[in-house]
N, C-alpha and C positions, 0 to 999 in steps of 0.2 A: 167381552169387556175386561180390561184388567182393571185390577183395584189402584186407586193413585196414591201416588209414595208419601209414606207416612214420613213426617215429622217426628223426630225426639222433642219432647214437653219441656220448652224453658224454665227453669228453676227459681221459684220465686227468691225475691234476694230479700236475706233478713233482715229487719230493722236495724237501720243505722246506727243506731246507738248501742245494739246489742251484737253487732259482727265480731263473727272472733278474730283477732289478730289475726291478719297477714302476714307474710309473710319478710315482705319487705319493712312491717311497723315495727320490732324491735331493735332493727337501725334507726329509724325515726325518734323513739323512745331515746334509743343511747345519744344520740346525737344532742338532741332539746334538754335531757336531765344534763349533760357533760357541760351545757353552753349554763342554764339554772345553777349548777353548781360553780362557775366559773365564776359567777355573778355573786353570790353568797360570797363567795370568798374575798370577793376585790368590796363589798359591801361591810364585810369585818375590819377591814383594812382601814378604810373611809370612814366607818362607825367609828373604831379607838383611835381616830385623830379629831373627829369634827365634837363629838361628843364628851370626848373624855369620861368623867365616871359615868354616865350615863351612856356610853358605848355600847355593851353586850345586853340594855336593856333596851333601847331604841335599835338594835340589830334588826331584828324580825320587820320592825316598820319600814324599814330603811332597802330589805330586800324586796316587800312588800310592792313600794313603790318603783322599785328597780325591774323587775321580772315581768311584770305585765305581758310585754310585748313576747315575749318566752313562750307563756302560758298559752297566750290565746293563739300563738300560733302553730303549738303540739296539740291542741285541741282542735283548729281549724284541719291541718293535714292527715290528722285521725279519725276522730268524728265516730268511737268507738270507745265502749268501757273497755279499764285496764291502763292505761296509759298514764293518766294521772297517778294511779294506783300507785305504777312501779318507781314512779318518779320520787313518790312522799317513801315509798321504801326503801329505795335506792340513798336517799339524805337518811333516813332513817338509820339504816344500818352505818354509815357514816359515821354517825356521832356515837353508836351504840360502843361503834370498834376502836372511836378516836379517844373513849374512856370517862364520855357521859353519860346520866344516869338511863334507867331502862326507861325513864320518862320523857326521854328525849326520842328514843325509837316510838316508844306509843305513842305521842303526839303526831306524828309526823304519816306514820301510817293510816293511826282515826281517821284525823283532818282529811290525808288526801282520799282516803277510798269514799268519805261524804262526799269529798267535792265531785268525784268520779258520779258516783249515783244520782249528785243533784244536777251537774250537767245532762247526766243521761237522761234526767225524766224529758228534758226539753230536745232531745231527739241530737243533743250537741249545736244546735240551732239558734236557740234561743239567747237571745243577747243578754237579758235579764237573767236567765238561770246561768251564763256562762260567769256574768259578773259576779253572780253569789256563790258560786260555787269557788271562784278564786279567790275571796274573802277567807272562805272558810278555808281553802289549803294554806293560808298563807298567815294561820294561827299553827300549823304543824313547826311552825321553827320557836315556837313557845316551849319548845318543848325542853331543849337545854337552858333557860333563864325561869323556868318553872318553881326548878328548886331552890330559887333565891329568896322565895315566898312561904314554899309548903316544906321544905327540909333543907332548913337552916343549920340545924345540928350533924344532920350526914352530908352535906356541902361543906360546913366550916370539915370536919375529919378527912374529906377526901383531901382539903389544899393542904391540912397539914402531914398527911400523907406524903405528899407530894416536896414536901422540904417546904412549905410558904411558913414566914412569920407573920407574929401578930399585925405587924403592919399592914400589909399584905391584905392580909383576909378583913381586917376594919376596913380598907380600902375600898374592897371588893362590896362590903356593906354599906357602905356611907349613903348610897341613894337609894337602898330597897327599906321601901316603907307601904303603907297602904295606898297612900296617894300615887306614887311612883308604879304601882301595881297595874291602878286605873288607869293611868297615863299611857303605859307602854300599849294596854287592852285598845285603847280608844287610836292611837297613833295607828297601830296596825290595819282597823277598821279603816279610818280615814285613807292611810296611803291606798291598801289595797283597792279599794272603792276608786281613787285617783290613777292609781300605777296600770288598774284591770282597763278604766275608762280609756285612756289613751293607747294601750294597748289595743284595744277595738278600734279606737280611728286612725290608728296604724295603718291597722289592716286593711280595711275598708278604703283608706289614700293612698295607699302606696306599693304593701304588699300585693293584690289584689290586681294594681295595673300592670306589675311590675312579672305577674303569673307565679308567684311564690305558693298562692292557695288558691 
């Protein structure tokens, strides 16, 4: 009798949320942060017209609302920590090199590596932990309008650094106060909570039949 042919043992595959990049994920990555940041950008544009001096403080809400459909869909085509990660670093380092404060990088980074970990607890699956978890990324762009709050005196130096006069910099102050602080806090809550929601029935309608995820 001969012995019958073995099998090689299929290799369990690792929890979805804990995979390490592939190989093809950091063109995924660049593609979703390059469209995120495209967005940010045409969002600053729209903010200092629709808003006026309130412009670079409702920013963050503004993208908030805007990205949704961004977010959930680099999280749907991933479904793997890191991703988010690179994304808050990738703006991070942005604003670090476009010559704002180092509080602008720490934000951005924090925020997104929780978002990364709190989607993960939910296996990237979870609707509810996807929604909070985009909340909290989408306080990382706090991170440049920070200092209008907490250092006032190293923000008024850098614009006059920069050649601004007094005008200029009163200007730039005329809406940051504590209420205005709240405001921006809560706007951001709200949109993201709204920009993340529709972002998911995106998905769910259209991307989804459409075989994008």
């Amino acid at each position: 009798m001969t012995d019958a042919p073995r099998t090689a043992p299929v290799p369990a595959k690792p929890p979805r949320g804990f995979a390490a990049l592939s190989i093809p994920n950091p063109i995924t990555i660049g593609v979703f942060t390059a469209i995120y940041f495209a967005l940010v950008a045409a969002c600053t544009f729209v903010s200092a017209i629709i808003f006026a001096g309130f412009g670079s403080i409702l920013l963050p809400a503004l993208c908030a609302l805007a990205s949704g459909c961004v977010y959930m869909l680099l999280v749907s085509r991933l479904g793997k920590f890191g991703g988010i990660t690179v994304m808050g670093l990738v703006m991070g380092l942005f604003f670090l090199i476009s010559g704002h404060f180092v509080l602008a990088f720490l934000a951005n980074i924090i925020c997104a590596a929780a978002a990364d970990l709190i989607a993960s607890m939910g296996r990237y699956r979870s609707r509810i932990g996807i929604l909070v978890s985009y909340v909290v990324f989408s306080y990382g762009l706090t991170g440049p309008i920070l200092p209008l709050w907490f250092m006032k005196d190293a923000y008024v130096a850098s614009l006059e650094a920069k050649g601004k006069d007094a005008a200029y910099i009163d200007g730039v102050f005329a809406q940051v106060n504590t209420g205005s602080f709240w405001l921006a806090m809560a706007a951001i809550l709200v949109c993201a909570l709204i920009g993340g929601w529709f972002g998911q029935r995106m998905m769910r309608k259209h991307f989804a039949k459409a075989g994008i995820i």
